[in-house]
C-alpha positions, -999 to +999 in steps of 0.1 A: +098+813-329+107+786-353+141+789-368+168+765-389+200+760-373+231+761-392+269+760-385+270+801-384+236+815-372+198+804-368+181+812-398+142+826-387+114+808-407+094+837-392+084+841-432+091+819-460+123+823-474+143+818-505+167+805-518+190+817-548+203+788-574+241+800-584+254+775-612+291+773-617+289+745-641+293+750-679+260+723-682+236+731-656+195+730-679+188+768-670+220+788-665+253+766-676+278+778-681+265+820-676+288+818-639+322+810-644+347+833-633+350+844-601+341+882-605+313+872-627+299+849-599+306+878-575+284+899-594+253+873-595+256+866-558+257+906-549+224+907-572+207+879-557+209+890-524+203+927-528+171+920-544+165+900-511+176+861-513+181+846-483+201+822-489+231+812-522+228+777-527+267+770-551+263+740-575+296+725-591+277+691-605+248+696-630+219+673-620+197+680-652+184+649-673+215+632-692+244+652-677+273+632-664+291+626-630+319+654-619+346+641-600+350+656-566+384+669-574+368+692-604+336+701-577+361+714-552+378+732-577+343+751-593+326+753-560+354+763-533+371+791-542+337+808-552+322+802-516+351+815-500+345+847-524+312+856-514+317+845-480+344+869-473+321+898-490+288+887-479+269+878-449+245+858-465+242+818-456+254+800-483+245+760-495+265+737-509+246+717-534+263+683-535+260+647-529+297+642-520+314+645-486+346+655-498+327+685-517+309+695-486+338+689-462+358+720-485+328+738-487+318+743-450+360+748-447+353+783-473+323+794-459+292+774-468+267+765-437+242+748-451+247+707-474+217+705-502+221+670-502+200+657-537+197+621-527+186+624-489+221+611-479+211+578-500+248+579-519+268+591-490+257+587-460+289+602-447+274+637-458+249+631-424+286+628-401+300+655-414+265+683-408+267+665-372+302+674-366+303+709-385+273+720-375+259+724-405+223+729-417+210+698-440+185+696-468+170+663-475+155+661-504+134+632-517+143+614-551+153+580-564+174+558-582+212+567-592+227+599-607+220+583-641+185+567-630+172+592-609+155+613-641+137+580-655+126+560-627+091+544-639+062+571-618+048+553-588+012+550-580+007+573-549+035+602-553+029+615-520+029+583-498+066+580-518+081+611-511+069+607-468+086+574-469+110+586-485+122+617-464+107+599-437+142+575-442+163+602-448+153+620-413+164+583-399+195+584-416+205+619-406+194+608-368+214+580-369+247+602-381+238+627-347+220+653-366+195+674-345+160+679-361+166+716-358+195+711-381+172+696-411+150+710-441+130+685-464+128+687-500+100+669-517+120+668-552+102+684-578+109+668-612+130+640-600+116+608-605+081+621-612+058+632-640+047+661-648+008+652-632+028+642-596+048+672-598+017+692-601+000+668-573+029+671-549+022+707-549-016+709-546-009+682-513+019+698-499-002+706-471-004+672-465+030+664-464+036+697-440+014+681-418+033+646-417+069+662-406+051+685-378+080+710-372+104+698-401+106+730-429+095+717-464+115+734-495+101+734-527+123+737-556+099+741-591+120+774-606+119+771-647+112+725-640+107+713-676+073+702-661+063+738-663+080+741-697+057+716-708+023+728-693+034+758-715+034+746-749+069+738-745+088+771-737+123+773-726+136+772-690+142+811-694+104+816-705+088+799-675+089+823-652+049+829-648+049+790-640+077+794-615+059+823-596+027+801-599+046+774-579+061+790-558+028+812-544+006+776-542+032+759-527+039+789-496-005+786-494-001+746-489+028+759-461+065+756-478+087+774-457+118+782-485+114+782-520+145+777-542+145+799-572+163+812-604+147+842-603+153+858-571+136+895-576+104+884-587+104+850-562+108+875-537+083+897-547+056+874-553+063+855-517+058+885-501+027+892-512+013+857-512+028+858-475+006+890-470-024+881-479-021+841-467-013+860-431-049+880-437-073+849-438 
C-alpha cells in the first residue's frame, strides 16, 4: 500500500486525495481577504473537511501575478495562530504553504505536518533541513524565476522535459538535506511560468511525467487558474468551477494522486467518481 509520510501519520494514497486551499491573506486572486479572523477561518476549515478534504493547506503570502513579498514576521503572525486553531479542533493534516523556513519552522511548532514549498526549495534550501529534522511531509513543486519573475518567465519549448528537470533537481535537493523519498509529493506547477497551451499540455502528459518519478505522488493544482478563466471567455476565478472539475478528473485519468482545490464538495465529488469508473477499465 502506497502511503505519504508526514511528521504525524502516513497519509494512504490508496485513492486520490485532495487538498483544501485556506487563504488568510487579504490579496490571495480567488479568495483574499474572505478568511481573516480566527472563527471565520474555523468555520471554512470545519466545512472543508466535512465535505471530505483531506488535507488544509494555510497560505499567509499571496503568490498570484503582481502581488508583493510578506515578511516572515507578518506570515507567522496570519498563518500560526490559525494552524494551531484547527489543529487543536481537527484531526485533519494540515500544509503550510510557504517558501520561508522561519514560516514553516512556526508552523510545524502549531500543528501543520506537511511544507508546500512553491519554488522546489530553490529560495530556501533550508526548508529541505527543516522537513528532514521535523519529519515533515514536503511538496515540491516545479516553477521558475523569482517571486516577482516567476509569473512572466518567457514559455519554454518542451514544457514537460522542464518541469522533469526541474522536480527532478528539487528531489536532489531535498536528498541532499536528508529527506526520505517517502516524505516527498511533486507538483508540476500549473500556471507558473507557463501558458495557457502548456498548462493544458502538462495535463494531457501527466501520465508521462507519473511515469518518470516511478513511486513519487504527483499533485496537480489547476482550481479557478486564470488559464481556465481564459479558455472561458474570460470568467472570473469564482465562475470556473466546470474548468476546475475538468482538470481535476483528466489529470486523476493521466494518474495525479492529490488534487489541490477551492472547491472542496464538488472536487470531492467529481474524484470520486472519476476514481470509480478509472478503477472499472
Amino acid at each position: 500500500m502506497r502511503f505519504w509520510q508526514t511528521s504525524r501519520r502516513r497519509i494512504l494514497l490508496d485513492r486520490p486525495l485532495v487538498m483544501g486551499i485556506l487563504n488568510v491573506t487579504p490579496d490571495s486572486f480567488s479568495d483574499g481577504g474572505h478568511h481573516l479572523t480566527i472563527d471565520q477561518v474555523l468555520a471554512r476549515a470545519e466545512k472543508m473537511i466535512a465535505e471530505g478534504a483531506d488535507i488544509v493547506d494555510i497560505g499567509g503570502e499571496s503568490t498570484r501575478p503582481g502581488s508583493s513579498r510578506v515578511d516572515p514576521a507578518e506570515e507567522i503572525e496570519r498563518t500560526a495562530p490559525v494552524i494551531e486553531a484547527i489543529a487543536k479542533r481537527f484531526d485533519t493534516p494540515i500544509s503550510i504553504d510557504t517558501t520561508k523556513a522561519r514560516v514553516a519552522r512556526r508552523a510545524i511548532g502549531h500543528g501543520a505536518e506537511i511544507i508546500n514549498d512553491i519554488s522546489g526549495l530553490r529560495w530556501e534550501p533550508e526548508l529541505a533541513s527543516l522537513a528532514a529534522s521535523s519529519g515533515a511531509g514536503l511538496i515540491l513543486m516545479h516553477s521558475r524565476g523569482d517571486f516577482g519573475s516567476m509569473h512572466s518567465q518567457p514559455p519554454v519549448e518542451e514544457i514537460v522535459d522542464e518541469v522533469t528537470r526541474g522536480l527532478n533537481g528539487s528531489i536532489h535537493e531535498a536528498r541532499r538535506h536528508g529527506v526520505a523519498d517517502g516524505h516527498i509529493v511533486l507538483d508540476v506547477g500549473i500556471g507558473f511560468g507557463k501558458d495557457p497551451s502548456q498548462n493544458l499540455e502538462l495535463i494531457a502528459k501527466l501520465d508521462t511525467i507519473v511515469c518518470a518519478f516511478g513511486t513519487f505522488p504527483i499533485l496537480v493544482g489547476a482550481s479557478r487558474k486564470s488559464f481556465l478563466g481564459k479558455l472561458l471567455g474570460g470568467v472570473p476565478p469564482d465562475e470556473r468551477l466546470g474548468g476546475s472539475i475538468a482538470a481535476a478528473v483528466l489529470a486523476i485519468q493521466n494518474g495525479a494522486r492529490v488534487i489541490r482545490a477551492h472547491d472542496v464538495k464538488e472536487t470531492v465529488a467529481a474524484v470520486k467518481v472519476a476514481s470509480a469508473i478509472i478503477g472499472e477499465k
